[in-house]
C-alpha positions in Angstrom: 67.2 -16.4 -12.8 64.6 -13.9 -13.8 62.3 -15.7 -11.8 63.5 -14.9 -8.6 64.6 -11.5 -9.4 61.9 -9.4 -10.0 60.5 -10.7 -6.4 63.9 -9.8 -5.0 64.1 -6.8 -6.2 60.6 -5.6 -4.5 61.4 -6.7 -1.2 64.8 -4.8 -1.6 62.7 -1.7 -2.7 60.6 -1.7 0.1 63.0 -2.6 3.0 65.4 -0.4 1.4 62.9 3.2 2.8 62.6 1.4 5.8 66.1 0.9 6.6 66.2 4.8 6.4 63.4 6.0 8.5 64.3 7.3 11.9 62.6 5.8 15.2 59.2 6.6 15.8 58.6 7.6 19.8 58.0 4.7 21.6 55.3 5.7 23.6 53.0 6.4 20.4 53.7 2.8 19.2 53.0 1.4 23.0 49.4 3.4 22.6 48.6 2.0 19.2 49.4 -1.7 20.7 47.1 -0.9 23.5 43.9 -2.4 24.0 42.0 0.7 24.9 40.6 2.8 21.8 40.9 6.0 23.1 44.7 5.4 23.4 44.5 3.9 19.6 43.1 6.8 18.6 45.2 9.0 20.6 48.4 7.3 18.6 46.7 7.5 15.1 46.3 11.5 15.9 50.3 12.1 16.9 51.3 9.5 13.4 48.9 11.7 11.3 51.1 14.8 12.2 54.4 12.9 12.3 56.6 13.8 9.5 58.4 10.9 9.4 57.7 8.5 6.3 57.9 5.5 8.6 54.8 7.1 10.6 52.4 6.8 7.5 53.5 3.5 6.4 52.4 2.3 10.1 49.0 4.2 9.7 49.1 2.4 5.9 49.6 -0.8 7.4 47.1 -0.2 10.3 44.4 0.0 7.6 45.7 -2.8 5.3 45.2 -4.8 8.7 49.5 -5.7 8.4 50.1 -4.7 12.6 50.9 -7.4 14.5 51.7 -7.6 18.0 54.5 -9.9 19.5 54.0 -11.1 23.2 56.9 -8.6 24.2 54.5 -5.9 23.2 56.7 -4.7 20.1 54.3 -4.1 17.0 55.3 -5.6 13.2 54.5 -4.2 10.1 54.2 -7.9 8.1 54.1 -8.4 4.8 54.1 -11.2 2.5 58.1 -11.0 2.1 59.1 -9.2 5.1 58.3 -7.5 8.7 59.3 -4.5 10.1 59.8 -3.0 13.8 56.5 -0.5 13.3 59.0 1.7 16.0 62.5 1.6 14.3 61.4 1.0 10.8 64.5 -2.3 11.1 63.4 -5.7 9.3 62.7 -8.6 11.5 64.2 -12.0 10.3 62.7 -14.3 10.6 59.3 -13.6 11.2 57.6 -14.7 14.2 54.8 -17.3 14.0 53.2 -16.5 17.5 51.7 -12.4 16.8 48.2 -11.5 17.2 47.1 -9.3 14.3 45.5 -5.5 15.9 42.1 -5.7 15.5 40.6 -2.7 13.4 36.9 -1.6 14.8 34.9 0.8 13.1 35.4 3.6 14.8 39.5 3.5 14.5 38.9 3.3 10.6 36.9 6.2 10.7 39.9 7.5 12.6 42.4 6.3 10.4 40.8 7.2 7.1 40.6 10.7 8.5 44.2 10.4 9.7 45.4 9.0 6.1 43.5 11.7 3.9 46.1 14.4 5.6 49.0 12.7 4.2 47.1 12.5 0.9 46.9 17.0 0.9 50.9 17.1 -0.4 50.2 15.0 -3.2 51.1 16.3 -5.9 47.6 15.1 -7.9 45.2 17.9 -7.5 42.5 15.7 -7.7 44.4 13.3 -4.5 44.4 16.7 -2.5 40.9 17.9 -3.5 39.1 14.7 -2.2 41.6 14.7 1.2 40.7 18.2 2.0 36.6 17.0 1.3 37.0 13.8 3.8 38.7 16.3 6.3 36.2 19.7 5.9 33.7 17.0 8.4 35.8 14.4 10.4 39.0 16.3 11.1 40.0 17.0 14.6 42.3 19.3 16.7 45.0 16.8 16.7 45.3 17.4 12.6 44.9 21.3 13.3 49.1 21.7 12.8 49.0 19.2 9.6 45.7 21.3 7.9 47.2 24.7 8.4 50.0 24.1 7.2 48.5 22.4 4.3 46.9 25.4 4.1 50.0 27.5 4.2 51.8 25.4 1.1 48.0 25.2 -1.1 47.9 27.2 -4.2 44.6 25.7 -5.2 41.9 28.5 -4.6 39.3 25.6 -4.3 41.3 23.5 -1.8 42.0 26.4 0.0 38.6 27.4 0.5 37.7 23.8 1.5 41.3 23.4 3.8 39.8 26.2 5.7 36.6 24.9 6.2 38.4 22.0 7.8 40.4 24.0 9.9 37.5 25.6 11.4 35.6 22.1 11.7 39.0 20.8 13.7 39.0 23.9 15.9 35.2 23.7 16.8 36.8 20.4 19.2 39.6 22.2 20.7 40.1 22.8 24.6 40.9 26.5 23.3 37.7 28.7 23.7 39.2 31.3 21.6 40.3 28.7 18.6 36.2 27.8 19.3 35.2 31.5 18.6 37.3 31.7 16.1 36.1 28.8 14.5 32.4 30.0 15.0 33.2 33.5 13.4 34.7 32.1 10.1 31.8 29.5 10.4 29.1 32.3 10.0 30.9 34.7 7.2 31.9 31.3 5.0 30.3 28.4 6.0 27.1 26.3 4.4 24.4 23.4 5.3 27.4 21.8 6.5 28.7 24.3 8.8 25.1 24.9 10.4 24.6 21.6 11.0 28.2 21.5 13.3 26.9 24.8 14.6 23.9 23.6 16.1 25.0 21.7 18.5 27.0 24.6 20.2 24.0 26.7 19.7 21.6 24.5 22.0 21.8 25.4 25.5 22.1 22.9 28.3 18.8 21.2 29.7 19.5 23.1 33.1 20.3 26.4 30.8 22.9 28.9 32.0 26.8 27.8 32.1 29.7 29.6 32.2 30.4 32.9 30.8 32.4 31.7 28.2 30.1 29.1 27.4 27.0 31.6 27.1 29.2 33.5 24.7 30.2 30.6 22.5 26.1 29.7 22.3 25.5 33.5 20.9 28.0 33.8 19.1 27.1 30.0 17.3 22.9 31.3 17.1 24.3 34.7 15.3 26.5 32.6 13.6 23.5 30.3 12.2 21.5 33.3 11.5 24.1 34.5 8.9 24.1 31.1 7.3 20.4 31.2 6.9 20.4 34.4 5.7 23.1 33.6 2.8 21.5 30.5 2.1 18.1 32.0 1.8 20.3 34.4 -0.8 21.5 31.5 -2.9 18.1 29.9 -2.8 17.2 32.5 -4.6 19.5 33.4 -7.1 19.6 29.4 -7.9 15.5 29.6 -8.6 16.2 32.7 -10.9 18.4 30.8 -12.6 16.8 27.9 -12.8 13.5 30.0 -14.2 15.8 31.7 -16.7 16.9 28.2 -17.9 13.7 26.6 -17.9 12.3 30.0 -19.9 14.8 29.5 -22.6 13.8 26.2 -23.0 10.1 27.2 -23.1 11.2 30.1 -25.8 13.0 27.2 -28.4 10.1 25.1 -27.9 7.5 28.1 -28.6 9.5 30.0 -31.1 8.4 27.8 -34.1 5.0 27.8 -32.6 5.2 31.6 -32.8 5.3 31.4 -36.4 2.7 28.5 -37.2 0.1 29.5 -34.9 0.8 32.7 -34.3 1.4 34.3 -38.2 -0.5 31.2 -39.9 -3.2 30.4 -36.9 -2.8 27.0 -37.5 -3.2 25.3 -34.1 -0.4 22.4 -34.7 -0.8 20.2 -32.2 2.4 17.7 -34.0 4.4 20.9 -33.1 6.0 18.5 -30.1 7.1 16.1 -32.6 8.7 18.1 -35.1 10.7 19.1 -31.4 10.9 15.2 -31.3 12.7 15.2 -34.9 15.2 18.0 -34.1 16.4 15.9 -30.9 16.4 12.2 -33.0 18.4 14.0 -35.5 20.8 15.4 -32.9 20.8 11.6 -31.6 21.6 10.2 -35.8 24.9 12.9 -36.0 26.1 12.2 -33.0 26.3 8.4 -33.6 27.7 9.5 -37.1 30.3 10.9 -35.9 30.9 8.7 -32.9 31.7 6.2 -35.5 33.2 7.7 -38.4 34.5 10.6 -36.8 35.7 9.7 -33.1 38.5 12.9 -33.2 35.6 15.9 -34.0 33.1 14.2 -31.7 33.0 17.5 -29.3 31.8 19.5 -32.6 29.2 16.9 -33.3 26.3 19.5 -31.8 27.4 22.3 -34.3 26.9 19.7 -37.0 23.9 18.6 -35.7 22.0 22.3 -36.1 21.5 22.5 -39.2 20.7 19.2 -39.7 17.7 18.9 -37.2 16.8 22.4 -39.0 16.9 20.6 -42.7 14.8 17.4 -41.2 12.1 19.3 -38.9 11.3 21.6 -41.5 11.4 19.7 -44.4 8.6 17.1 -42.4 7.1 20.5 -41.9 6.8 21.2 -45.7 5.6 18.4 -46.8 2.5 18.1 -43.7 1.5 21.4 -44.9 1.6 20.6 -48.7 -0.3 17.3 -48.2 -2.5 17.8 -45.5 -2.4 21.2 -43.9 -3.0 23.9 -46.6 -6.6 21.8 -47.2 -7.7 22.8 -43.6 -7.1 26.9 -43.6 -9.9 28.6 -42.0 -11.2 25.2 -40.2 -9.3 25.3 -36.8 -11.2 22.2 -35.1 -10.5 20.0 -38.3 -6.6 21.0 -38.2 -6.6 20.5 -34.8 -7.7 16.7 -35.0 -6.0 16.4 -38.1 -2.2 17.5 -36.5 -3.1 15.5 -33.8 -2.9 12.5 -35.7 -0.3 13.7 -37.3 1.4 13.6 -34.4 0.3 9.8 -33.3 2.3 8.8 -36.7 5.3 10.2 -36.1 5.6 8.8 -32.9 5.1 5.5 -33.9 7.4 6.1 -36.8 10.3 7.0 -34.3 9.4 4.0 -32.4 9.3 1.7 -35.2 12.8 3.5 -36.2 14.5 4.3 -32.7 12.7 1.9 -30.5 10.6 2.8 -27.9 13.0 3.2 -24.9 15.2 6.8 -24.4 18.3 7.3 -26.6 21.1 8.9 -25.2 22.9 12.2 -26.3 26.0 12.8 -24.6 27.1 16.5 -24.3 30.5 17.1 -25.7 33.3 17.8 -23.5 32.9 21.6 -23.3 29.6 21.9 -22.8 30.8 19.4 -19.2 31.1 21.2 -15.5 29.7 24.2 -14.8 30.6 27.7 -13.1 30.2 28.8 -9.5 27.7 31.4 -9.7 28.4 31.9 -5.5 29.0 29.7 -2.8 27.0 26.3 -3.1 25.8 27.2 -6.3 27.0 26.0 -9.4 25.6 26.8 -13.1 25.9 24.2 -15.3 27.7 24.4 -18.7 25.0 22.8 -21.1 22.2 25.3 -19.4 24.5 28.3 -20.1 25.0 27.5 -23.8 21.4 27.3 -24.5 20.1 30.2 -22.8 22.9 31.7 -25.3 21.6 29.9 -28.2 18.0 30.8 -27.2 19.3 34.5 -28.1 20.8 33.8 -30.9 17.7 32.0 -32.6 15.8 34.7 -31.3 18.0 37.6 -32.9 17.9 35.4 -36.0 14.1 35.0 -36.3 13.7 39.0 -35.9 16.1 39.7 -38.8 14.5 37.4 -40.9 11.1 38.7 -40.4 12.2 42.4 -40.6 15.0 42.6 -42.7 14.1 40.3 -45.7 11.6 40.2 -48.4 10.9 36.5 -47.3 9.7 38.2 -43.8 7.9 41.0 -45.3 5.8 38.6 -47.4 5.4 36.7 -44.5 4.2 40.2 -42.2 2.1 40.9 -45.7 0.4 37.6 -45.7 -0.4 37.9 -42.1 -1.9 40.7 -42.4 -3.8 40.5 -44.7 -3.6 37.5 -47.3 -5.7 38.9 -50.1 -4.5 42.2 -50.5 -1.4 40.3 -50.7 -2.3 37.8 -53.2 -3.9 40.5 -55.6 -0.4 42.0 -55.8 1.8 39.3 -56.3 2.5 38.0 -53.3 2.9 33.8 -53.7 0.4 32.9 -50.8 0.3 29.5 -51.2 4.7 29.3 -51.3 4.9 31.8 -48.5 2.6 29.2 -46.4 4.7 26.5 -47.2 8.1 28.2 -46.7 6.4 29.7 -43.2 5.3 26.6 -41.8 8.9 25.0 -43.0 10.9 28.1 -41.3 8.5 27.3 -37.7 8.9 23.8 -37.9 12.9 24.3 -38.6 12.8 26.1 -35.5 11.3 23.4 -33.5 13.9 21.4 -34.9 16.6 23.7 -33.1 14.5 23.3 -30.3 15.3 19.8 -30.0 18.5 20.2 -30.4 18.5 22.0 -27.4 16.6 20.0 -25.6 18.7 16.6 -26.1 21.5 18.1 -24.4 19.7 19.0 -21.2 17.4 15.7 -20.8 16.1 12.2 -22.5 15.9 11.7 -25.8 12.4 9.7 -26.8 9.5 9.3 -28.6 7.3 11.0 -25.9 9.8 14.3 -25.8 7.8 16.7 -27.6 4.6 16.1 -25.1 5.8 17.5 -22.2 6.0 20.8 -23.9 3.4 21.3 -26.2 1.2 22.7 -23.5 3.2 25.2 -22.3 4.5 26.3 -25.6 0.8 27.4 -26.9 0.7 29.3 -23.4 3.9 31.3 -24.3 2.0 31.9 -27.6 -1.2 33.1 -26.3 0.1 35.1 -23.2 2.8 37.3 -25.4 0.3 38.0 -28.2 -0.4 36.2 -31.5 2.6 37.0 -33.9 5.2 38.8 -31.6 8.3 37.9 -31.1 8.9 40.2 -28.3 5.6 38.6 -26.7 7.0 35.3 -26.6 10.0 36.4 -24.8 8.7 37.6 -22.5 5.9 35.4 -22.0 8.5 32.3 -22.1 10.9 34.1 -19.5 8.0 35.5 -16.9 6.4 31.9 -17.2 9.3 30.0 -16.2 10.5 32.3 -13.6 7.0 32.1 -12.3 6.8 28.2 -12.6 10.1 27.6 -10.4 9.0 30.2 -7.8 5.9 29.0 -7.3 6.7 25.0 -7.7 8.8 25.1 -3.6 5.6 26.0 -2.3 2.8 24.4 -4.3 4.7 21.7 -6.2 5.0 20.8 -10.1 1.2 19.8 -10.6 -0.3 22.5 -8.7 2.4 25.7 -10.1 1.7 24.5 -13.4 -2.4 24.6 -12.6 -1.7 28.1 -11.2 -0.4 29.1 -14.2 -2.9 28.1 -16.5 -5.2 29.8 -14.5 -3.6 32.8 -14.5 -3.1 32.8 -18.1 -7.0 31.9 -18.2 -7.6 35.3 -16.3 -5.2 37.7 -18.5 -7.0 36.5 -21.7 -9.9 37.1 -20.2 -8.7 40.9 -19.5 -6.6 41.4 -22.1 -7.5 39.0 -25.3 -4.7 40.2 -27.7 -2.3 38.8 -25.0 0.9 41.2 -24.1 1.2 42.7 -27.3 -1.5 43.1 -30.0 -0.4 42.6 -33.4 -0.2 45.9 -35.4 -1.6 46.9 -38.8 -5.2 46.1 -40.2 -6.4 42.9 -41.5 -9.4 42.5 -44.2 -10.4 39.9 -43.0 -11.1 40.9 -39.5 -13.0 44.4 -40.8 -15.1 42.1 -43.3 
């Protein structure tokens, strides 16, 4: 018995809402049987506005390809347990075996997808509505200007609001009504994007034989002034995006040069592994998250505050132990520790490789660092970049109050300025190396960090910012923090202005050469460091 009645009990369901619907007007139904497409399409228009249920399971059916059409002309909505009179919504028993199915053609699906979506806007699934008032903003038209606005009317979604009357606009752009066409034109220029210009353009044309009416005439100005806004607003957002962009890419450049700062610029050792130890921060990053991914699943969105300290510890501790072993042998021989790091750096590639494997890991971001926030109109701001320009500051801030406000940062300031005067009164040179070039390679470390949550993870990371970090260093002085702030954020505002015009390969040769030209002017780089060093007076 329960066989049969879990079948039975569908095909009640569904004849059951049919029963109930009220007769749809003849005449559509005799237009959607006909074999002309513009009277198809005609029909689909007046069933898209039709509030009656029966109306959108016909349109349903049209695109599950379940219309058929008897020989009387009467179209069926056939299922595999039932049909139904697609005009009285009444169940046909039995049913027939001679119907020709109604033949679907691209352009009616187009029709009828469009025709579909409006049903979708009462959903009660923001998401449903979102994505129906998307498929309308384009390939609405004025017979769905009645279902949009009032669409429109019942929205409380800001978003689908905005979008709804996009689509509005699109639908009246194809109405008889030259003022609904005006209209349309008008909101078109004050709100509209790429999108809108694109619709816009053809209005704005004028005919090959030029002239036309005088209505026509004002409809093309009123399109060209209507296109010149949207260029001009684009042009706007163009802008503020590349700001942005160089802001983010700066704050990347600072977490990357920041450790450098201290290495090269308080210890003048020219670290050429400084990418790796970048490398390390980022693999660590990778190691927690896969920690907690397993042993932790509930926490996993904290997993990056967990993984800061920990690329810290690694980085700097591989830091400590390079300059114990190898580095503190090469002070004073800058072509020596050059080679030297640059082998150093060779081995810890191949060390990650031999670990990690040689393709990219992946680092997820955590749920909160997801999406982004609408800076203006066709812009967006993602999460991830926003939280590292943030943390960018915050290292920053950190860096300066450990180098000002601590005894570790005044022997650091007293060793860098001058290292003997500081050894002949207590000052543990040798430690205060160790623990320096520990604290800048820490700070690559939080570099990495950084950097895993905005791009691949691999073994090759730290190369594509070595470079440019020992730029930031030179350009905003040897040993200034404030220098390499504002070396970082003027370089990567720079390097997305210039890269529309000249491209990646040629800004960053632009650069370089401008760097080349300010050392040349102005050695010290933005700021010179202050006090007086033995050494340099000896």
């Amino acid at each position: 018995m329960c066989a049969w009645r879990a079948p039975l009990m569908l095909v009640v369901l569904c004849l059951a809402p049919l029963q109930a619907w009220s007769a749809l007007d003849a005449g559509v139904i005799k237009l959607l049987g006909s074999e002309t497409t513009e009277d198809r399409i005609s029909a689909i228009g007046q069933l898209a506005v039709s509030p009656d249920p029966l109306a959108a399971a016909v349109l349903r059916g049209l695109g599950e390809d379940s219309i058929y059409r008897l020989e009387d002309g009467r179209l069926l909505i056939v299922n595999s347990d039932y049909a139904a009179d697609a005009a009285t919504g009444a169940r046909v028993t039995p049913v027939p075996e001679t119907k020709d199915q109604l033949i679907v053609n691209n352009r009616l699906r187009k029709v009828l997808e469009s025709a579909q979506a409006g049903g979708k806007l009462v959903s009660p699934d923001r998401s449903v509505r979102l994505g129906a008032a998307g498929d309308l903003q384009t390939s609405a038209g004025p017979a769905q200007l009645l279902l949009l606005r009032d669409a429109r009317g019942k929205e409380t979604d800001t978003v689908i609001r905005g979008i709804l009357d996009l689509a509005i606009a699109s639908a009246s752009l194809r109405s008889d009504s030259m003022q609904d066409r005006l209209s349309a034109v008008q909101f078109l220029g004050e709100h509209g994007g790429a999108p809108a210009k694109t619709m816009l353009n053809a209005l704005a044309l004028a005919p090959a034989g030029g002239g036309g009416t005088e209505a026509e005439v004002r409809l093309r100005t009123a399109a060209q002034g209507a296109i010149a806004a949207i260029d001009r607003r684009l042009a706007r957002t163009e802008l503020v995006g590349t700001a942005l962009q160089g802001l983010s890419l700066a704050s990347v450049l600072l977490l990357a040069a920041l450790g450098l700062a201290i290495t090269f610029g308080l210890m003048g050792i020219i670290n050429m592994a400084h990418g790796e130890l970048l490398m390390i921060g980022a693999y660590a990053t990778y190691v927690v998250q896969s920690l907690f991914r397993q042993y932790l699943p509930g926490a996993f969105d904290w997993y990056v505050i967990a993984a800061i300290p920990v690329a810290f510890a690694s980085s700097a501790l591989v830091g400590m132990a390079l300059e114990r072993t190898v580095i503190h042998r090469l002070y004073g021989r800058p072509l020596e520790t050059l080679l030297c790091t640059w082998g150093i750096s060779l081995i810890l590639m191949q060390t990650v490789r031999t670990i990690f494997g040689a393709q990219n890991v992946e680092v997820a971001n955590p749920s909160w660092m997801s999406g982004g926030v609408t800076v203006m109109e066709g812009l967006v701001l993602p999460y991830n970049r926003i939280c590292i320009v943030i943390f960018s500051l915050l290292v920053v801030a950190l860096v300066w109050l450990l180098l000002n406000r601590t005894r570790l940062g005044l022997f650091v300031r007293g060793v860098t300025q001058n290292r003997w005067m500081a050894d002949c009164v207590g000052v543990p040179t040798s430690r205060i190396d160790t623990l320096t070039f520990g604290l800048g390679s820490g700070i690559a470390g939080l570099g990495g960090v950084a950097l895993s949550q905005i791009g691949n993870v691999g073994p090759d990371l730290g190369q594509s910012y070595i470079v440019d970090s020992f730029m930031v260093v030179v350009l905003g002085g040897v040993g200034q923090l404030a220098g390499t702030v504002i070396a970082a954020l003027g370089l990567g505002e720079l390097n997305k202005f210039l890269e529309p015009y000249a491209g990646a390969v040629l800004a960053k040769i632009a650069i370089l050469v401008f760097i080349i030209l300010f050392i040349q002017k102005r050695p010290q780089g933005l700021f010179a460091l202050k006090g007086r060093s033995a050494e340099a007076s000896s």
